[in-house]
N, C-alpha and C positions, 0 to 999 in steps of 0.2 A: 504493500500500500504506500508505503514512504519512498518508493522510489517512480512509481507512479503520478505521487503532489509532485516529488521532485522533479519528472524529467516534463508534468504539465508546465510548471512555475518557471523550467529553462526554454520551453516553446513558446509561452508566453513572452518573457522577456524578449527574444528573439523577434518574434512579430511586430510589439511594440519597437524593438530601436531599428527594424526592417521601416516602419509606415515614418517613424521621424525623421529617416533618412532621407525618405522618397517624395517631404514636404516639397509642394512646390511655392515659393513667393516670390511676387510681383510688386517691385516698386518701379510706381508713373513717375515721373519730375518732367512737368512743363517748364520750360527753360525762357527766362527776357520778357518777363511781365516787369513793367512800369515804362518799356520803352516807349510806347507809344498807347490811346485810349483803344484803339481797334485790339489790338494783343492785350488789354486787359479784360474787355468786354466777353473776347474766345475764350480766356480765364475763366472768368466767370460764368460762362455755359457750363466749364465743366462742373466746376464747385455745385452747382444747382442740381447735380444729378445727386447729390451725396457722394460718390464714390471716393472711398482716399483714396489719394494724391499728396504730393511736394511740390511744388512752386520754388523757386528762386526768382527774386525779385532783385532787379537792377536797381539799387539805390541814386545813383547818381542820374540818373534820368528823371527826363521833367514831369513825367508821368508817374511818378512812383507815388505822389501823394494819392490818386485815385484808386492804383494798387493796395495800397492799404486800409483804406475803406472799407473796398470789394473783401478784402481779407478779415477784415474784423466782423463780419456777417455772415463768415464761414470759416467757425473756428477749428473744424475738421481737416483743413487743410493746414498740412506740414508748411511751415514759413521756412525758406533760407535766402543768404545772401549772394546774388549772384557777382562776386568782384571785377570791378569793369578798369579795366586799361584802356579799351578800344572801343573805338566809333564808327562802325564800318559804313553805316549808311548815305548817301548823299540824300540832303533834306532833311535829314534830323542829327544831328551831330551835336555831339554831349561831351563836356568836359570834367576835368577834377572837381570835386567838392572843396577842393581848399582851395582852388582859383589857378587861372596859369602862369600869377606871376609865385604862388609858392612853390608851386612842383613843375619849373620849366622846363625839366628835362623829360617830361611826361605828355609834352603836347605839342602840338604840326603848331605852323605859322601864324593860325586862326584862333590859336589858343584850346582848339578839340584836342580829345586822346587820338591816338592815330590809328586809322584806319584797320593795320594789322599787324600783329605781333613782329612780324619779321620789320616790317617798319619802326614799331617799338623800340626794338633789342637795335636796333641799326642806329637811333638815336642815341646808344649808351644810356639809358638809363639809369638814373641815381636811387641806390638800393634804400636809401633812405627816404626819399623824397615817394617811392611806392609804398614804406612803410606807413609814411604818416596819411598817404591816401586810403590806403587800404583802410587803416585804423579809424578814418576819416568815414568813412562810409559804411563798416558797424554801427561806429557810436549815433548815427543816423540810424538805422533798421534800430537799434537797439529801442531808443526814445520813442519810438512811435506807438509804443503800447503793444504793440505785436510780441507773441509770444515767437521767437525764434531760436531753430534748432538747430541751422547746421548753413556750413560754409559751400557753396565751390565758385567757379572761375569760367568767367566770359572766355569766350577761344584760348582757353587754358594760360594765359601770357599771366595771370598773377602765380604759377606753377611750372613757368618756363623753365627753369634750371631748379635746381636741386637747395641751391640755395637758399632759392625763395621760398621756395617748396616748404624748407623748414622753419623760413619767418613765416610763411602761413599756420603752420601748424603750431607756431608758437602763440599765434593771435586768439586761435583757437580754443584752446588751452584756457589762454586767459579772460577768453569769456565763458568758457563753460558751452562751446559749440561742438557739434560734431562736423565733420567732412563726406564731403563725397568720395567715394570711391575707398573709403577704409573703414567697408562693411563686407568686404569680398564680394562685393558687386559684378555681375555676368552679365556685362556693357552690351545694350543695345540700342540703336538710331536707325532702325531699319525703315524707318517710315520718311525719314529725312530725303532721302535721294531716289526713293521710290518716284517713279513715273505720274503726274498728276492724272488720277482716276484709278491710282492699283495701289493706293497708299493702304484701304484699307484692309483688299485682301493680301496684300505684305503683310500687316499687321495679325491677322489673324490664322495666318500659316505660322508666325513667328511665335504666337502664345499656343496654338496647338503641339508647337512641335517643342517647346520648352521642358529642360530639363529638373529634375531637381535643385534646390540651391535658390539662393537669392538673386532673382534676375532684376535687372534695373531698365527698363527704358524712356529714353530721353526723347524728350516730341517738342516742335517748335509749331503749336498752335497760332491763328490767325484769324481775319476776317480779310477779302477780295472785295475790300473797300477802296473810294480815293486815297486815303488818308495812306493805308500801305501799298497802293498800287503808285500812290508816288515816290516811293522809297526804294531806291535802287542800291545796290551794294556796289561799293566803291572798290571790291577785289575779286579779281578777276576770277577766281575759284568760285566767289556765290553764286548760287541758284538763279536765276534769271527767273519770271515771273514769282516773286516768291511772293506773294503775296497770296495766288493761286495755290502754291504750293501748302503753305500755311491754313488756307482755310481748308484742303483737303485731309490736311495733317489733324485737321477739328472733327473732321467727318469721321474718320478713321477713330479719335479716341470716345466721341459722341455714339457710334454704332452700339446698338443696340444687341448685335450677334456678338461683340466682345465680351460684352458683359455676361450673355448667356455663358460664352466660350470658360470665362473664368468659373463662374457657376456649375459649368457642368466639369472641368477638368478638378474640382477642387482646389483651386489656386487661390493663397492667401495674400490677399489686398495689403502691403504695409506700407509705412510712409519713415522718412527719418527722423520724427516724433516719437514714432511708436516703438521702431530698431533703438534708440537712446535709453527709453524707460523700460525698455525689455533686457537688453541685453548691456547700460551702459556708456559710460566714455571709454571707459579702458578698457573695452572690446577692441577697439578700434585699431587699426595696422596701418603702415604707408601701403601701396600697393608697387608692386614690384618695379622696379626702374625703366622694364621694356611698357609698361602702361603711361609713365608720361605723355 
């Protein structure tokens, strides 16, 4: 009989850390709310649905007061700060928060951040002068009553080099933030370069066919409005109608077969709210040097 409990209690156990292993979770993060009122409003569709989600909001953009609004009327959504060096757009071009004549080594002729990292890093950069911006643009997200959880990085240029990498992580730290991407996140943007009108069945091939583990994907919602339809990117690499592209990228996380999709594969909804108070700061890892 006692080795009958015994060898049920070992099949048991077995089973249980077999189905914890085969957890599947899903974290959304729409990426560059506050840049403009049309990318706040796609925000805001989604928050409307309930579904968690993360957000990262562009502090130093002129639209972020609205962003915060929109977010204090849906406190279900994960707050972070998206860190902005760069201004890619022509027609809405956004500078430091501490102005261009503090961090002049931080901005094009017009006093903007610049365009793109590589242009950035080409102007030499003063590591100090991104310090006190960066910090410059917390103590902003911080103040505005918003509860906020976690850090990352506009085209990655505040985590260019390794260096910075670790004043981030120091900033971090010192508010009690988490980061992106040092949750073991299983990176995806598959929706991003998808062909406009296949974003969403991209999207739902991508969540059907997910593995175990903590999957992250990253969406740049929108509306194919004026307002973004006059916004062209100033590098040569961006998307051309994005504007179109964006609001298909809305269609895509709005669909209503997604949500089934999560629903019926079991897939657990988290946000970097909920991974913090679950699992933690000191969970958290860099992630490996080839993911820069």
């Amino acid at each position: 009989m006692l080795k009958k409990l015994i060898l049920f209690v070992t099949v048991f156990i077995l089973i249980t850390c077999s189905a914890q292993q085969e957890d599947i979770r899903y974290l959304i993060r729409l990426d560059d709310m506050g840049m403009c009122h049309s990318l706040n409003l796609a925000i805001e569709q989604v928050a409307e649905t309930g579904m968690p989600f993360s957000t990262s909001v562009m502090f130093a953009c002129p639209w972020y007061e609205e962003a915060v609004e929109i977010l204090k009327m849906h406190p279900h959504v994960s707050v972070g700060i998206h860190l902005t060096l760069n201004a890619e757009w022509a027609g809405n071009r956004w500078g430091p928060i501490l102005g261009p004549e503090a961090v002049p080594s931080l901005v094009d002729s017009d006093g903007s951040f610049f365009p793109s990292r590589t242009k950035l890093f080409a102007n030499q950069p003063d590591k100090g002068e991104i310090t006190r911006e960066l910090r410059a643009q917390i103590e902003r997200a911080m103040s505005t009553g918003l509860k906020i959880d976690y850090l990352d990085y506009h085209m990655g240029a505040a985590v260019q080099t390794l260096e910075l990498r670790k004043m981030v992580e120091g900033l971090a730290a010192e508010y009690g933030l988490a980061m992106s991407g040092y949750f073991g996140e299983i990176y995806s943007n598959v929706t991003y370069a998808a062909e406009i009108g296949t974003k969403s069945d991209s999207l739902l091939a991508h969540v059907g066919s997910m593995g175990p583990g903590l999957n992250m994907q990253v969406v740049h919602v929108g509306l194919d409005e004026p307002e973004m339809q006059a916004m062209q990117d100033l590098n040569e690499f961006g998307l051309k109608e994005m504007s179109r592209h964006r609001q298909d990228e809305l269609k895509a996380v709005l669909n209503p077969e997604l949500r089934q999709l999560i629903k019926d594969r079991r897939i657990e909804l988290v946000t970097y709210g909920s991974l913090v108070k679950d699992q933690g700061l000191e969970s958290m890892q860099r992630p490996a040097i080839e993911e820069y």
